[in-house]
TORMAR-163034 format. One line per field, with one value per atom (N, C-alpha, C, O, CB): residue in one letter; residue number from 1; atom name; z, x, y. Coordinates in steps of 0.02 Angstrom, whole numbers, plus 32768, in hexadecimal, padded with zeros to 4 digits. Glycine has a CB too. Example, Ala and Ser with C-alpha at 12.3 -4.5 7.8 and 13.67 -1.06 7.14 Angstrom:
2
type a / a / a / a / a / s / s / s / s / s
seq 1 / 1 / 1 / 1 / 1 / 2 / 2 / 2 / 2 / 2
atom N / CA / C / O / CB / N / CA / C / O / CB
zz 8186 / 8186 / 8186 / 81A7 / 81C4 / 8162 / 8165 / 818A / 8192 / 811E
xx 8294 / 8267 / 8294 / 82C8 / 8235 / 8282 / 82AC / 8285 / 829E / 82C0
yy 7EE4 / 7F1F / 7F5B / 7F5A / 7F20 / 7F90 / 7FCB / 8002 / 8039 / 7FE2
//
This chain:
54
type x / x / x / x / x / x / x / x / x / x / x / x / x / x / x / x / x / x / x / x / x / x / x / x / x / x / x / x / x / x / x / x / x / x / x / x / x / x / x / x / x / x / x / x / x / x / x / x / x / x / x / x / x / x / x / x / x / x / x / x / x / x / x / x / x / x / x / x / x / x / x / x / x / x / x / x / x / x / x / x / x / x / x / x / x / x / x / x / x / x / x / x / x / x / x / x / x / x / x / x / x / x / x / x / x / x / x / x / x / x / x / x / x / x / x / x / x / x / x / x / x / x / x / x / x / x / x / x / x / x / x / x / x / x / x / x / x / x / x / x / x / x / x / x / x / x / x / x / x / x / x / x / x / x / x / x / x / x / x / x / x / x / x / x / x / x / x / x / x / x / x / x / x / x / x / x / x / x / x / x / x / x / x / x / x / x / x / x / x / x / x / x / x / x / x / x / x / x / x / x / x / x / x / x / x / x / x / x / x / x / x / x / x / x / x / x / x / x / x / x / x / x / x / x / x / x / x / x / x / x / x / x / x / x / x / x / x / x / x / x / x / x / x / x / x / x / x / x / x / x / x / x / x / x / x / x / x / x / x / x / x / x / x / x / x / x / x / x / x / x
seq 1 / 1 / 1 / 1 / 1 / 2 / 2 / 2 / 2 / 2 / 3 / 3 / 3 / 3 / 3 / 4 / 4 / 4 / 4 / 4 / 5 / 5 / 5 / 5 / 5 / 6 / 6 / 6 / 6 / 6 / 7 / 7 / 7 / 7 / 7 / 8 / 8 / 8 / 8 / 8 / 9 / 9 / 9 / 9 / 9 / 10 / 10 / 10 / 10 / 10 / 11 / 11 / 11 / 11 / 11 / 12 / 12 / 12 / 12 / 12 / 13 / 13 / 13 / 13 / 13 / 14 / 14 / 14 / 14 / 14 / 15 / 15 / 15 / 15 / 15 / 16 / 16 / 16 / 16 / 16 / 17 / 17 / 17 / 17 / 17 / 18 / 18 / 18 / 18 / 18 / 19 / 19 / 19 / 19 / 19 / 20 / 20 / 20 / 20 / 20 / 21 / 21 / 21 / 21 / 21 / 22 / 22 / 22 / 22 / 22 / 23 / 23 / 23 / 23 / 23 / 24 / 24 / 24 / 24 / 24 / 25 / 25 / 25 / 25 / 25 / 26 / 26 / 26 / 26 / 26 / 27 / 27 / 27 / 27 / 27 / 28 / 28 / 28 / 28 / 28 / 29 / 29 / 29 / 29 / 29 / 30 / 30 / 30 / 30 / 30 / 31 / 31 / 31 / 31 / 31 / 32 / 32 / 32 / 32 / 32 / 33 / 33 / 33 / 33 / 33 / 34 / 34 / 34 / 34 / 34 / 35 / 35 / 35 / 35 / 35 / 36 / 36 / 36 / 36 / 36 / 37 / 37 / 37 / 37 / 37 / 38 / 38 / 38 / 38 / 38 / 39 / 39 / 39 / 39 / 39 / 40 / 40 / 40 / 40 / 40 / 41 / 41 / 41 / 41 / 41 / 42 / 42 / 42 / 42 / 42 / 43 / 43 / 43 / 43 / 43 / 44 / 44 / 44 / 44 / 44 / 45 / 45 / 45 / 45 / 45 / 46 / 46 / 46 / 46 / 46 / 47 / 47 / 47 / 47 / 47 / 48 / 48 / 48 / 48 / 48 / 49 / 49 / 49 / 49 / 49 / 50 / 50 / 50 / 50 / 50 / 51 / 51 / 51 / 51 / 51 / 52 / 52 / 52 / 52 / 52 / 53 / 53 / 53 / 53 / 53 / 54 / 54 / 54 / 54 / 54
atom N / CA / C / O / CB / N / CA / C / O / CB / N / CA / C / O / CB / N / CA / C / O / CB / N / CA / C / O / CB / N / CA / C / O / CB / N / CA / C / O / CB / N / CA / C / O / CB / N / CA / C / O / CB / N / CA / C / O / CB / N / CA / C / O / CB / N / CA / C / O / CB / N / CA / C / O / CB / N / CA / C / O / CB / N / CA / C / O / CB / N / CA / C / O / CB / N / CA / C / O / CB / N / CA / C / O / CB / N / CA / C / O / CB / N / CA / C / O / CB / N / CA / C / O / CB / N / CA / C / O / CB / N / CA / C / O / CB / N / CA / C / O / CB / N / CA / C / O / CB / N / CA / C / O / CB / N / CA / C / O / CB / N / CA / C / O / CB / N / CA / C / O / CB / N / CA / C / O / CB / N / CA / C / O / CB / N / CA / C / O / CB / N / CA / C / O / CB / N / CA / C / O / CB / N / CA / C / O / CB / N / CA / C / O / CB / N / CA / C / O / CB / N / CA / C / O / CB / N / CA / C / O / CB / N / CA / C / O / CB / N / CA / C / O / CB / N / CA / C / O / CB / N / CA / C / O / CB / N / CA / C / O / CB / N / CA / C / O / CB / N / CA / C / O / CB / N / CA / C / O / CB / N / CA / C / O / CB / N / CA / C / O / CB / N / CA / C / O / CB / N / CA / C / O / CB / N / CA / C / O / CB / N / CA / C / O / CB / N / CA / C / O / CB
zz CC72 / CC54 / CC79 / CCB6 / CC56 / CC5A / CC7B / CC46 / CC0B / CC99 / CC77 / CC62 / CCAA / CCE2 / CC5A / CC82 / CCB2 / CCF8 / CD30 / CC90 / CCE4 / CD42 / CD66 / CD9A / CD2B / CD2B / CD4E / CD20 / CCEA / CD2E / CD69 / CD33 / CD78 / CDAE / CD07 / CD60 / CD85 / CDA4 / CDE1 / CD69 / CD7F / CDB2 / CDE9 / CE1C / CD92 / CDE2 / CE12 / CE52 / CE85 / CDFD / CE4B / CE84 / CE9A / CED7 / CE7B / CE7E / CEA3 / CED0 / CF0B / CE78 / CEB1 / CED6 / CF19 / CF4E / CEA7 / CF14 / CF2E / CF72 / CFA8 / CEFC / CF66 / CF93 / CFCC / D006 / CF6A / CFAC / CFD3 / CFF2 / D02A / CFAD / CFD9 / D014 / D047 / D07F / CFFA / D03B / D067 / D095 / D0CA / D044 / D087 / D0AC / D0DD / D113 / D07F / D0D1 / D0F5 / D11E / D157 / D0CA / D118 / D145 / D17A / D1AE / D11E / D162 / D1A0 / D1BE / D1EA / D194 / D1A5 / D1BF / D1C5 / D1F8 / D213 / D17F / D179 / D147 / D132 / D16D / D126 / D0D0 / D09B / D0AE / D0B7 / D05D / D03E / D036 / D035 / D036 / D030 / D048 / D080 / D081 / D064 / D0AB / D0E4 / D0C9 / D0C6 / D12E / D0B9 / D09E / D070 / D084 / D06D / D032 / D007 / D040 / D038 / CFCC / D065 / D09B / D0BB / D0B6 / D0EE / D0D6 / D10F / D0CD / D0CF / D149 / D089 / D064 / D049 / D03F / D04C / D03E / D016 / D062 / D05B / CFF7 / D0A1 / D0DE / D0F0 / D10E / D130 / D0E1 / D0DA / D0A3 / D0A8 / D0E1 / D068 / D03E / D03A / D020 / D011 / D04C / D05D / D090 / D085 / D070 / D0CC / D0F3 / D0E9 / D103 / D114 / D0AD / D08C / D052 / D037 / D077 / D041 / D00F / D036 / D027 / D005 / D063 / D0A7 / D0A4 / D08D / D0F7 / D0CC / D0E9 / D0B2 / D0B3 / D114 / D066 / D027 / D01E / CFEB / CFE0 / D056 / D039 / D002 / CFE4 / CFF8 / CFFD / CFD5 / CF9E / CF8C / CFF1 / CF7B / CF3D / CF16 / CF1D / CF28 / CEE4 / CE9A / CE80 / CE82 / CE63 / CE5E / CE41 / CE6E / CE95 / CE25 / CE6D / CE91 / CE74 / CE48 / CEAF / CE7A / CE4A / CE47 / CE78 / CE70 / CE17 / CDF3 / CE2D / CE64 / CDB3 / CE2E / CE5A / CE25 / CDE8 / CE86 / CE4E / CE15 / CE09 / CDDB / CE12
xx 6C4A / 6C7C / 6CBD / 6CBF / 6C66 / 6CED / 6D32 / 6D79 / 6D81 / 6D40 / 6D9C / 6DD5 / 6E05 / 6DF9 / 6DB2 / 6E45 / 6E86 / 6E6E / 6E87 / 6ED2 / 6E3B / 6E64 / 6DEC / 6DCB / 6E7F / 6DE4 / 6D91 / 6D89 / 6DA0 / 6D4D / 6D49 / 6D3B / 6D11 / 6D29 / 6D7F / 6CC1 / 6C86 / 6C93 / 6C9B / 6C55 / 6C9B / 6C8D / 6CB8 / 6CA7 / 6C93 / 6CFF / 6D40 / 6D32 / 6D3E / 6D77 / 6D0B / 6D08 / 6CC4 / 6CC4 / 6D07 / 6C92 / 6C55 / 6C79 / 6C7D / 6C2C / 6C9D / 6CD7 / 6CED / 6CF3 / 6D17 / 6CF4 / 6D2B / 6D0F / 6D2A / 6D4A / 6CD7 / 6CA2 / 6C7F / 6C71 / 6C72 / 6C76 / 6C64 / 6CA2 / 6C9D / 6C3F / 6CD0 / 6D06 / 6D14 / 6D1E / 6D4E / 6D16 / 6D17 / 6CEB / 6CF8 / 6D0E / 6CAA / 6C69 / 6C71 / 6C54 / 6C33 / 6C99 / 6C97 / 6CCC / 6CB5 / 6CA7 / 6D10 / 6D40 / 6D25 / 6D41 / 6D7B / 6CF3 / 6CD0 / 6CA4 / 6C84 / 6CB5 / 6C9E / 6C4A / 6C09 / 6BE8 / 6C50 / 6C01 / 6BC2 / 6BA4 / 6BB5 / 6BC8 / 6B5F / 6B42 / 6B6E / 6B91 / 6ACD / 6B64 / 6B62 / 6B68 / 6B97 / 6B40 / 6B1A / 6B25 / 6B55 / 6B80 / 6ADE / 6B41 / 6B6B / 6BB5 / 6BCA / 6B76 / 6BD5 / 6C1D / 6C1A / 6C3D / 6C2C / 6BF2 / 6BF9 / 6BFD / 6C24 / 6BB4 / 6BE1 / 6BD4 / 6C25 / 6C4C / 6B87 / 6C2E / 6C66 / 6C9D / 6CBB / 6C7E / 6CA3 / 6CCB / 6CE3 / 6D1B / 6CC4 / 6C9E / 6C9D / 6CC4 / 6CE9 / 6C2C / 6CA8 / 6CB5 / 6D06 / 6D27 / 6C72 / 6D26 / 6D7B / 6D8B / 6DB9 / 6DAD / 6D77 / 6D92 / 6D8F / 6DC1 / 6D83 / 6D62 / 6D4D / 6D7F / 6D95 / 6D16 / 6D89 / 6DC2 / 6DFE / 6E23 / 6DC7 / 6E13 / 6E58 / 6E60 / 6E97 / 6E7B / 6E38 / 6E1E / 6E41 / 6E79 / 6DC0 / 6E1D / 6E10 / 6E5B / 6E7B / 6DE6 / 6E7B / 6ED1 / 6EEB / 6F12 / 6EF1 / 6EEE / 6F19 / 6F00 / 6F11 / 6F02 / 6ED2 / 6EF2 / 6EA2 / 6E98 / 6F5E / 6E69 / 6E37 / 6E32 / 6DFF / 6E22 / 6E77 / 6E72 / 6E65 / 6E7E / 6EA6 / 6E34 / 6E28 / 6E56 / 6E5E / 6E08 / 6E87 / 6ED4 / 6F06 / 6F16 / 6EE6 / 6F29 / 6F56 / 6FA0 / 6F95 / 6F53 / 6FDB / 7019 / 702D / 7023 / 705E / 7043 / 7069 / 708E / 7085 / 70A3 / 70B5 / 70DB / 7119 / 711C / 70C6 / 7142 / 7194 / 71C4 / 71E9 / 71BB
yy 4C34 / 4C5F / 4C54 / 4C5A / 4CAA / 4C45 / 4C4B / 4C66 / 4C75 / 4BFA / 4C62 / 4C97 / 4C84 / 4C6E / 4CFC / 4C9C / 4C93 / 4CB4 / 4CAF / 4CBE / 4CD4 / 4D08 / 4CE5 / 4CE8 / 4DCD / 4CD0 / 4CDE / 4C90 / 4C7F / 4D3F / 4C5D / 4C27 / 4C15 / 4C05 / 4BED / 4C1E / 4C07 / 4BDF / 4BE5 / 4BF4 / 4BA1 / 4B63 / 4B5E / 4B40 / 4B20 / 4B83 / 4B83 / 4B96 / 4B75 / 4BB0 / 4BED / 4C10 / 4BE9 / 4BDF / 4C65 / 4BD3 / 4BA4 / 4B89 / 4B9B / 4B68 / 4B52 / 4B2E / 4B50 / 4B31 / 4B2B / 4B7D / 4B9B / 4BB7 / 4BB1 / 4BD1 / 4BD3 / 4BE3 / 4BB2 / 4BC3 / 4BF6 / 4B72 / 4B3D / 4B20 / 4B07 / 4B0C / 4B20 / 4B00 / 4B2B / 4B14 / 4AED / 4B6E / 4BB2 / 4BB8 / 4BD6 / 4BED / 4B9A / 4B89 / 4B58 / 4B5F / 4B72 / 4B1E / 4ADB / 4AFA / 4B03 / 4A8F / 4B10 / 4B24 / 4B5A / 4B6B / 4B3E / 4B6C / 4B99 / 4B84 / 4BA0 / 4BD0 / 4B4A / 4B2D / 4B62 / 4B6E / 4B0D / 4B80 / 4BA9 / 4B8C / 4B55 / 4BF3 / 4BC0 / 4B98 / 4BCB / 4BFA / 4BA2 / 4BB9 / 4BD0 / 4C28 / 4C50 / 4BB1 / 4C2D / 4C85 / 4C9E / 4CCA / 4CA5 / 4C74 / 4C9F / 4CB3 / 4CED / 4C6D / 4C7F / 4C74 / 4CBC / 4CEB / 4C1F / 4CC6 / 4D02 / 4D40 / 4D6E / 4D0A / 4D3D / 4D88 / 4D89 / 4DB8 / 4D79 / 4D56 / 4D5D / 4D77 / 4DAC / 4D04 / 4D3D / 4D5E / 4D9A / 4DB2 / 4D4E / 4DAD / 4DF2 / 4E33 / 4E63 / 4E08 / 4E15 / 4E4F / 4E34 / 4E5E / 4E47 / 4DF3 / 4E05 / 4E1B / 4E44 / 4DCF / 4E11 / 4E42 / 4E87 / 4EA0 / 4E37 / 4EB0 / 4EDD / 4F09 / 4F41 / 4EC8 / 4EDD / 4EEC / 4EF3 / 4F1D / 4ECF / 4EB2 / 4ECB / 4EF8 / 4EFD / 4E93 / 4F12 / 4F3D / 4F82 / 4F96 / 4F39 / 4F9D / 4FC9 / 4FD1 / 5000 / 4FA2 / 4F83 / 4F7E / 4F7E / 4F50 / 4F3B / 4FA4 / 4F9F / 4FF1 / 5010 / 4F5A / 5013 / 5062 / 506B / 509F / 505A / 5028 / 504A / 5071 / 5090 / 5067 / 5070 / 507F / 5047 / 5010 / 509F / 505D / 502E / 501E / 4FE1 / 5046 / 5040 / 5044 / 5039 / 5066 / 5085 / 4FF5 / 4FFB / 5012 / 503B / 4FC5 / 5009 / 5021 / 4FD1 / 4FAD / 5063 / 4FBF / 4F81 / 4F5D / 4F78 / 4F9A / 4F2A / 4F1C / 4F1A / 4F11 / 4EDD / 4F25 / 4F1A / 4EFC / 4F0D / 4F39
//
């Protein structure tokens, strides 16, 4: 399935080069990912809704 903002094979992609620049596997890379996003999630105030930019 893909689309402008989402497209499988990209973020696969995307994941394994993220993997090699860390020198971890696979999974690992999804974990560490998901726990910086998570963090900048946290550092943006943890709201779902953010306000527009202008």
């Amino acid at each position: 399935m893909c689309g402008p903002k989402f497209c499988s094979m990209r973020i696969t992609q995307d994941i394994r080069a993220y993997a090699e620049a860390h020198g971890v596997s696979g999974e690992e890379a999804i974990v560490l990912g998901m726990k910086e996003k998570s963090a900048e999630f946290v550092a943006a105030g943890g709201d779902v809704y953010q306000p527009a930019p202008d």
